[in-house]
HTML snippet that shows the backbone in 3Dmol.js (N, CA, C, O; Angstrom):
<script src="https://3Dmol.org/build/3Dmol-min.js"></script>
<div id="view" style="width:600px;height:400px;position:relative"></div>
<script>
const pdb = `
ATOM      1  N   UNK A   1     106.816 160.884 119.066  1.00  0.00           N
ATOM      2  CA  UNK A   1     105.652 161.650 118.706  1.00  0.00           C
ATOM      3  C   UNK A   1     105.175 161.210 117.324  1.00  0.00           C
ATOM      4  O   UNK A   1     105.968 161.137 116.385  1.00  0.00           O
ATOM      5  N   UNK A   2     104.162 160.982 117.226  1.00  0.00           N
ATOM      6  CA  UNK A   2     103.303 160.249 115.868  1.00  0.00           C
ATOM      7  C   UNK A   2     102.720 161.608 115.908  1.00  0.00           C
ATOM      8  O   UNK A   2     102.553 162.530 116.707  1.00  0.00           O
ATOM      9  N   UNK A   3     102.417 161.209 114.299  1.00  0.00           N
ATOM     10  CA  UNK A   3     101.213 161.906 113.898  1.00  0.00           C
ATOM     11  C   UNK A   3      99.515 160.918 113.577  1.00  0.00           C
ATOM     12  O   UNK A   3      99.516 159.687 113.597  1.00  0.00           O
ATOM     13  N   UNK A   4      98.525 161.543 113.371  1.00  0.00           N
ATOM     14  CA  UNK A   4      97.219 160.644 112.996  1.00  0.00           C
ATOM     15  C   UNK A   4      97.043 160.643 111.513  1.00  0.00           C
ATOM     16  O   UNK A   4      97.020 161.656 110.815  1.00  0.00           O
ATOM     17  N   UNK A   5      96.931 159.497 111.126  1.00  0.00           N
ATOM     18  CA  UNK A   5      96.746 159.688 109.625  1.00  0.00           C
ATOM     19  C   UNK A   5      95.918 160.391 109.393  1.00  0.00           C
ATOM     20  O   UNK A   5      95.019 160.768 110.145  1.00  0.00           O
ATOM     21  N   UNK A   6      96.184 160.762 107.924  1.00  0.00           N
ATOM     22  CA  UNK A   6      95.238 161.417 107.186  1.00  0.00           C
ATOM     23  C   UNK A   6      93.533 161.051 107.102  1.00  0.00           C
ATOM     24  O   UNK A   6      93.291 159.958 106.591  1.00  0.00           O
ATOM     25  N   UNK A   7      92.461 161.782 107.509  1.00  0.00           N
ATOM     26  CA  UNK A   7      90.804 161.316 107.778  1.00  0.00           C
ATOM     27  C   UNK A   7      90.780 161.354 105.762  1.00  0.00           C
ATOM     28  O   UNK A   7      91.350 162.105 104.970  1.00  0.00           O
ATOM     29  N   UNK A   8      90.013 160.387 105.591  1.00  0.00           N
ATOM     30  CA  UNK A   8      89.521 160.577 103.754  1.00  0.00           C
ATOM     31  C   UNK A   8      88.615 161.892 103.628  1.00  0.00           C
ATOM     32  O   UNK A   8      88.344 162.286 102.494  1.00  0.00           O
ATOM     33  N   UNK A   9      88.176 162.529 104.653  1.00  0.00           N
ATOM     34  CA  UNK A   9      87.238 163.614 104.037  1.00  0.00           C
ATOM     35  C   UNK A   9      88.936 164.725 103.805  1.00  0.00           C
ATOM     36  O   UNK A   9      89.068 165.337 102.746  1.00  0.00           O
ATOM     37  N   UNK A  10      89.824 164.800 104.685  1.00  0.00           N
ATOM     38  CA  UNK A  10      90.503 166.094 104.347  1.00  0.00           C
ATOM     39  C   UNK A  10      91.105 165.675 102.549  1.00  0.00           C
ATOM     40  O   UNK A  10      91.023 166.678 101.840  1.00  0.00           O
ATOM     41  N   UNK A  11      91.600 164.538 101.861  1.00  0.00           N
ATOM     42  CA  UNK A  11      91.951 163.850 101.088  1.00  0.00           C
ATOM     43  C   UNK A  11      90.844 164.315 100.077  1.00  0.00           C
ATOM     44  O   UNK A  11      91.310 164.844  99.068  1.00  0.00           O
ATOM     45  N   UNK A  12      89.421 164.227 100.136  1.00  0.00           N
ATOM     46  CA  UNK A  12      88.754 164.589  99.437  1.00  0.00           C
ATOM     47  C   UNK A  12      88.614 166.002  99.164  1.00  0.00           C
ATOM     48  O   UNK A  12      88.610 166.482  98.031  1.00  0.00           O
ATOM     49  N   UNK A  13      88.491 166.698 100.319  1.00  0.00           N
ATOM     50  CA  UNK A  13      88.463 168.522 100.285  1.00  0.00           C
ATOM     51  C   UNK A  13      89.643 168.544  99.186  1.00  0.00           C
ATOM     52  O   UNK A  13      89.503 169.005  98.053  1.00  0.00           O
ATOM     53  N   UNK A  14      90.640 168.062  99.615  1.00  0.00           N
ATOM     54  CA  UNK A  14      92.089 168.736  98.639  1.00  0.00           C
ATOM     55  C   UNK A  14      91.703 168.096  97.278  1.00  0.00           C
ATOM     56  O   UNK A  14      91.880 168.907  96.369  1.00  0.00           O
ATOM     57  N   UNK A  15      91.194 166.800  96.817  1.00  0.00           N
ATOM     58  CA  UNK A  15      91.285 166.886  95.552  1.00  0.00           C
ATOM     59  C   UNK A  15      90.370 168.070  94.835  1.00  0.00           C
ATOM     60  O   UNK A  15      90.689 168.831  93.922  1.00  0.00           O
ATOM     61  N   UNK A  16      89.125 167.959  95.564  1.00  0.00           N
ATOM     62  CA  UNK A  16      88.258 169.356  95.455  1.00  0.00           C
ATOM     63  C   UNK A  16      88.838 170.656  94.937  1.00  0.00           C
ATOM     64  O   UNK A  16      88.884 171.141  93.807  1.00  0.00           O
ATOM     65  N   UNK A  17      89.315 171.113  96.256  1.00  0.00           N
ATOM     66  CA  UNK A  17      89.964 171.988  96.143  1.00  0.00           C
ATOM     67  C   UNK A  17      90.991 171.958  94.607  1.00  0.00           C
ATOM     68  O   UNK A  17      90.647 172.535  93.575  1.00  0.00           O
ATOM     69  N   UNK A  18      92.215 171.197  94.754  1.00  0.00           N
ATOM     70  CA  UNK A  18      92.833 171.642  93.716  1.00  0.00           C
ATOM     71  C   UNK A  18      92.038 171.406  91.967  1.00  0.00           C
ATOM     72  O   UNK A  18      92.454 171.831  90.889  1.00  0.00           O
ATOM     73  N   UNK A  19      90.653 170.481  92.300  1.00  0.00           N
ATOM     74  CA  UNK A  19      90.163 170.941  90.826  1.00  0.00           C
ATOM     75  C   UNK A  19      89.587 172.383  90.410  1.00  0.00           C
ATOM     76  O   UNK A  19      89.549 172.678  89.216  1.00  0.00           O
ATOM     77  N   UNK A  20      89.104 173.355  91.473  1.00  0.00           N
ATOM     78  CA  UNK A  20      88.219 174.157  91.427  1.00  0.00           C
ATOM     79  C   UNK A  20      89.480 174.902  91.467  1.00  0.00           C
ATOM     80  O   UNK A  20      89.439 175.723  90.551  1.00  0.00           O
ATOM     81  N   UNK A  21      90.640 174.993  92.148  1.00  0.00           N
ATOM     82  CA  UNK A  21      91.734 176.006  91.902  1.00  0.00           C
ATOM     83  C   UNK A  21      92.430 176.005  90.348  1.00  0.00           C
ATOM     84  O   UNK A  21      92.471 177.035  89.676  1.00  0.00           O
ATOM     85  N   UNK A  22      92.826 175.054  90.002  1.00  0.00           N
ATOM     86  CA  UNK A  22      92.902 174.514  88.186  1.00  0.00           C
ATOM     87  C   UNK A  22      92.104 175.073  87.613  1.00  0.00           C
ATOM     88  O   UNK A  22      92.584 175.391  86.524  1.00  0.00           O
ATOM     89  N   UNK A  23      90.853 175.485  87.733  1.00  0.00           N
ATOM     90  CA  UNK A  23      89.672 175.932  86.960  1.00  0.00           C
ATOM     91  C   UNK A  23      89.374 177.074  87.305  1.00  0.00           C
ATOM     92  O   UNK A  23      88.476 177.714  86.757  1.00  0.00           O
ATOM     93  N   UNK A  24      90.259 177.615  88.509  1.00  0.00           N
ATOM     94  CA  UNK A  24      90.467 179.452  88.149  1.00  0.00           C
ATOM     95  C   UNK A  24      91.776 179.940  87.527  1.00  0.00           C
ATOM     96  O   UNK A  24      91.851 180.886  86.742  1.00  0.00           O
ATOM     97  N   UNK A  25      92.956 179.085  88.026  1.00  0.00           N
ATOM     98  CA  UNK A  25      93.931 179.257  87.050  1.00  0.00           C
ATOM     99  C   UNK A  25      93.305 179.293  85.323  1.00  0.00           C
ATOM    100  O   UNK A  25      93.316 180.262  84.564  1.00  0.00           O
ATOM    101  N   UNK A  26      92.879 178.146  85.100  1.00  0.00           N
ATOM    102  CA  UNK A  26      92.428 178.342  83.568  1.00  0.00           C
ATOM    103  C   UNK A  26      91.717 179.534  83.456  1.00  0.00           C
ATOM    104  O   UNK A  26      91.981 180.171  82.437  1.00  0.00           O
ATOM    105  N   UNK A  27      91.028 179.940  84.083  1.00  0.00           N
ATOM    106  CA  UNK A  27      89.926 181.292  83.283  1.00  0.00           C
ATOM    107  C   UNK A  27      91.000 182.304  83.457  1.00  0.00           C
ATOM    108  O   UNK A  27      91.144 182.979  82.438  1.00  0.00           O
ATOM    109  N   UNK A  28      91.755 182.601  84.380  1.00  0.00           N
ATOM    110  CA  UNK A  28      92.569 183.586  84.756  1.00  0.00           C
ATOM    111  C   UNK A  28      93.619 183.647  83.339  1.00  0.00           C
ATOM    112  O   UNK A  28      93.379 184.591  82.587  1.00  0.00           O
ATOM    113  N   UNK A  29      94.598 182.843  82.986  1.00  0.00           N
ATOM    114  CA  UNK A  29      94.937 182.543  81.637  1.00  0.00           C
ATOM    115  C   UNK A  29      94.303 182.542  80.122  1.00  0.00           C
ATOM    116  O   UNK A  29      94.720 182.546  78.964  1.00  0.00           O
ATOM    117  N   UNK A  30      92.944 182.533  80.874  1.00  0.00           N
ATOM    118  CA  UNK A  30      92.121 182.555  79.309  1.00  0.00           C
ATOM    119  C   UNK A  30      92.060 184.319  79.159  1.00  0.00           C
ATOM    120  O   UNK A  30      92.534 185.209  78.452  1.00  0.00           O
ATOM    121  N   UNK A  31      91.529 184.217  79.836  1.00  0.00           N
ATOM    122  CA  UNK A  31      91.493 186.080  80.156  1.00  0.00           C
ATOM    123  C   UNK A  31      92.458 186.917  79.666  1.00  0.00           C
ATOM    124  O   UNK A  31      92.343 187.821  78.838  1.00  0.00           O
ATOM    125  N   UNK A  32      93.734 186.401  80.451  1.00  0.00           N
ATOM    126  CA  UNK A  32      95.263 187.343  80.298  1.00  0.00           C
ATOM    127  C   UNK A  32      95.414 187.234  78.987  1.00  0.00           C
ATOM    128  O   UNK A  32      95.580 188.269  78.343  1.00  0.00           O
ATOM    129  N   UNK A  33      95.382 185.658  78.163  1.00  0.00           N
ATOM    130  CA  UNK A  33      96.095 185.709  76.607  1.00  0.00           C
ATOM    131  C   UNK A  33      95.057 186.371  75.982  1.00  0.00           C
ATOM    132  O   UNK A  33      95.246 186.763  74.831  1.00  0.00           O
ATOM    133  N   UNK A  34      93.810 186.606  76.615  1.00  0.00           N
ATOM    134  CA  UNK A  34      92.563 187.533  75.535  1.00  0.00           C
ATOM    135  C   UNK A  34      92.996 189.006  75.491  1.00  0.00           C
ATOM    136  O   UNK A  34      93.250 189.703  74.508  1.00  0.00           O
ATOM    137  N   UNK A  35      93.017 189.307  76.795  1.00  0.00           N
ATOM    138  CA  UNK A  35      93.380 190.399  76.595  1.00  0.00           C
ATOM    139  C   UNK A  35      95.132 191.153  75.926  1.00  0.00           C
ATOM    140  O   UNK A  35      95.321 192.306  75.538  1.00  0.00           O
ATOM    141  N   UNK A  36      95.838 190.358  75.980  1.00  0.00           N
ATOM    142  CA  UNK A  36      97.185 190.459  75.573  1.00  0.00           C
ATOM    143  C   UNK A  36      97.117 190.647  73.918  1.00  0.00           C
ATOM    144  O   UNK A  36      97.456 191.526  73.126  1.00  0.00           O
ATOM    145  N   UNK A  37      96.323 188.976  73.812  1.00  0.00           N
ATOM    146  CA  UNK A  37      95.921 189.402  71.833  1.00  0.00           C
ATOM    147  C   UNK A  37      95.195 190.567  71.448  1.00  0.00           C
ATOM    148  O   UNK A  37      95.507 190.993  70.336  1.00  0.00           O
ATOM    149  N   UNK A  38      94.284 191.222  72.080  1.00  0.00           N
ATOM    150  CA  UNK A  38      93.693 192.061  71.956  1.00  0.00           C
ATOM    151  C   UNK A  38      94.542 193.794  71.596  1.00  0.00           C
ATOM    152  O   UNK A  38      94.510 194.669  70.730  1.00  0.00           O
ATOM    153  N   UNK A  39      95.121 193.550  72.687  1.00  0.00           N
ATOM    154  CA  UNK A  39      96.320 195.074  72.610  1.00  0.00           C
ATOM    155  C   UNK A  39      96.910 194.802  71.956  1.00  0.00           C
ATOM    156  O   UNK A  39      96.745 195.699  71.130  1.00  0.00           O
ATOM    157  N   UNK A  40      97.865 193.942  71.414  1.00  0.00           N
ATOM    158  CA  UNK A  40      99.072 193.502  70.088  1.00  0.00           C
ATOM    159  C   UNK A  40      98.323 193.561  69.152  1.00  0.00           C
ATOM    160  O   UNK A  40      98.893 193.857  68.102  1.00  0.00           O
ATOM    161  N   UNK A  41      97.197 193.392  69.079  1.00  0.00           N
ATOM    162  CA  UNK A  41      96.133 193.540  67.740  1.00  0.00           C
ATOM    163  C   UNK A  41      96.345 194.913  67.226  1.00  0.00           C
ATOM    164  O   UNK A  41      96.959 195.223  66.206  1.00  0.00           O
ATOM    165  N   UNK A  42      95.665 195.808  68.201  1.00  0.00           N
ATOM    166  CA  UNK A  42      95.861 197.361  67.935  1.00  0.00           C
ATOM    167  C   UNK A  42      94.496 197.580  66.962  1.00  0.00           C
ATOM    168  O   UNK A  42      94.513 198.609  66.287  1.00  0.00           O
ATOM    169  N   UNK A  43      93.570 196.890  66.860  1.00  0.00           N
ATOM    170  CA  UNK A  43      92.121 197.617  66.700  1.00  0.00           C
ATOM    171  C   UNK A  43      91.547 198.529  67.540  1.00  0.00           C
ATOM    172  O   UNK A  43      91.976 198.642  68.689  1.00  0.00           O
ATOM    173  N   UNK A  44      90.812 199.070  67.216  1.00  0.00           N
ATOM    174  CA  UNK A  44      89.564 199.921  67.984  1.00  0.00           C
ATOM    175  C   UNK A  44      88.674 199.036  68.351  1.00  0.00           C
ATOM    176  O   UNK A  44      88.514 197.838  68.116  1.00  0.00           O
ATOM    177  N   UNK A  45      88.064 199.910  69.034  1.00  0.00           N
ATOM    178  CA  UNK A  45      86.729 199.175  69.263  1.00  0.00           C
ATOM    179  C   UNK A  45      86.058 199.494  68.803  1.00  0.00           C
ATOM    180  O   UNK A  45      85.144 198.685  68.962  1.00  0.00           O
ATOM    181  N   UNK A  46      85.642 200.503  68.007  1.00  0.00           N
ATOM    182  CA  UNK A  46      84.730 201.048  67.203  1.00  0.00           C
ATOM    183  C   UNK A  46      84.851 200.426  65.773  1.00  0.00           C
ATOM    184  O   UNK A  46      85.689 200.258  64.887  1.00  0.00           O
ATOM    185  N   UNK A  47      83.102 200.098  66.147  1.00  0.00           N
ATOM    186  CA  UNK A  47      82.718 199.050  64.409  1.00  0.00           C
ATOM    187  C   UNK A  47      82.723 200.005  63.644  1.00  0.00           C
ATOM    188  O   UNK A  47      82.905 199.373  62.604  1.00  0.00           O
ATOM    189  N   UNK A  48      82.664 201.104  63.313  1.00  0.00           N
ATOM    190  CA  UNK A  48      82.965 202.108  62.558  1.00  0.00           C
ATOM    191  C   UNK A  48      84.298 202.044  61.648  1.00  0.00           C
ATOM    192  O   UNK A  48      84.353 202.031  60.419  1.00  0.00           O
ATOM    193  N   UNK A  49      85.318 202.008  62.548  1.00  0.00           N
ATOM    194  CA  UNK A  49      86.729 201.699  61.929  1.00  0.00           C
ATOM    195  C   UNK A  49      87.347 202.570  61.928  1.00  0.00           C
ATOM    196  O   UNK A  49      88.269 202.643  61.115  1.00  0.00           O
ATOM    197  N   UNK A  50      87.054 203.787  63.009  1.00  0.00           N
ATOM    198  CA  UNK A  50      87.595 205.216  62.807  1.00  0.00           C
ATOM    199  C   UNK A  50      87.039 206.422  61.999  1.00  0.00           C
ATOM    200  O   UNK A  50      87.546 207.529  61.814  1.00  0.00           O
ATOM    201  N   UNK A  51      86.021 205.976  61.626  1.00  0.00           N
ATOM    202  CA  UNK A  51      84.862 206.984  61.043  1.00  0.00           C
ATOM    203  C   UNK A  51      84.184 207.222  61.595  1.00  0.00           C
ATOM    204  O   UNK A  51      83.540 206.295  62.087  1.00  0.00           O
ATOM    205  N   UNK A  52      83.790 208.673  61.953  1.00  0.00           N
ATOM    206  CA  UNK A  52      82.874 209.596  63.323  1.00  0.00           C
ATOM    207  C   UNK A  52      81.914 208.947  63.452  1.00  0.00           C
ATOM    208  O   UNK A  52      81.689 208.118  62.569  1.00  0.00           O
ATOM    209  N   UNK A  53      81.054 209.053  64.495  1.00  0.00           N
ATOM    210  CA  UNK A  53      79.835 208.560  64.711  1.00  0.00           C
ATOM    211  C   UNK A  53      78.498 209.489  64.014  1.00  0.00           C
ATOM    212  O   UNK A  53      78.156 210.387  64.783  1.00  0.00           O
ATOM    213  N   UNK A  54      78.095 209.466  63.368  1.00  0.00           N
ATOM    214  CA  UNK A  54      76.949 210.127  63.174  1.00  0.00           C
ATOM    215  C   UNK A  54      75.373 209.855  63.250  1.00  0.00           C
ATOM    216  O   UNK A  54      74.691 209.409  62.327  1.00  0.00           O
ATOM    217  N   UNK A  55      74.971 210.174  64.397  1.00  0.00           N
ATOM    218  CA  UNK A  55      73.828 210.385  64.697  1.00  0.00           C
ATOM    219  C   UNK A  55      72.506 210.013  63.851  1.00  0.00           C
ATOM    220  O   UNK A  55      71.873 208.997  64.136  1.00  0.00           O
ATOM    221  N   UNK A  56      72.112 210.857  62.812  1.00  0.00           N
ATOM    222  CA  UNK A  56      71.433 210.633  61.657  1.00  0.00           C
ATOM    223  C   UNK A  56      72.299 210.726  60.047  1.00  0.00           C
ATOM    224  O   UNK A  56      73.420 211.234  60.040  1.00  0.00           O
ATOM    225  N   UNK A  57      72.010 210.478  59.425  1.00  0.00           N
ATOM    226  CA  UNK A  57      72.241 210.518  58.056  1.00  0.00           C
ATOM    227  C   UNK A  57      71.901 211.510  57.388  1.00  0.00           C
ATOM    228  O   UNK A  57      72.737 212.070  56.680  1.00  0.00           O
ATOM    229  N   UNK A  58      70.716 211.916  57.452  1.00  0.00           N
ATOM    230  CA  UNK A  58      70.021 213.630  57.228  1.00  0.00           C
ATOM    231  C   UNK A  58      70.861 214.761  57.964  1.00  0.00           C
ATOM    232  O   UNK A  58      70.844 215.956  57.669  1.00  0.00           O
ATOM    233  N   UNK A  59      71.685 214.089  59.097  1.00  0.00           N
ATOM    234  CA  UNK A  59      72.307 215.040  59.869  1.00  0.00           C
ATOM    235  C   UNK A  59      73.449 215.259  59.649  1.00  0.00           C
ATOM    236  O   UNK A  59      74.110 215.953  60.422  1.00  0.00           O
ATOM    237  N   UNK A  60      74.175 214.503  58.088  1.00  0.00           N
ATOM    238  CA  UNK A  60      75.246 215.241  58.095  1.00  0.00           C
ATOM    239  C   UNK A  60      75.538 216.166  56.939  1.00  0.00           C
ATOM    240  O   UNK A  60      74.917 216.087  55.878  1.00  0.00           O
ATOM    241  N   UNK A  61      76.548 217.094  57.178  1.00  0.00           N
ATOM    242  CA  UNK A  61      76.887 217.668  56.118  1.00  0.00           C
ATOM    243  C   UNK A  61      77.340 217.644  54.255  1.00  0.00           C
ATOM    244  O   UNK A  61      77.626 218.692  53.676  1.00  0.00           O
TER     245      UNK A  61
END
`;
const viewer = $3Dmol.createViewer("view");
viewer.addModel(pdb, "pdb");
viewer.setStyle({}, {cartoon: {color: "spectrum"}});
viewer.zoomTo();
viewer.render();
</script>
């Protein structure tokens, strides 16, 4: 029992394929270490810096 060689289009799909899979691995990794630095950071998100939000300036006490 043989097999049929490999056709060049399936040869091509796979290099395809594994570039466009490489290039979700990368964003997927870019992502995770963003968000990882982000929490070990331990900022807010507030440009404030932990000072209330206030509305107007005339409006506060």
């Amino acid at each position: 029992m043989s097999f049929k060689p490999e056709h060049e289009i399936h040869r091509r799909r796979f290099s395809r394929n594994l570039g466009v899979g490489l290039c979700l691995a990368a964003f997927v990794m870019l992502g995770f270490f963003l968000t990882v630095e982000k929490v070990t950071r331990g900022n807010p998100m507030n440009a404030l810096q932990g000072k209330p939000f206030v509305a107007a300036p005339e409006a506060a006490p």
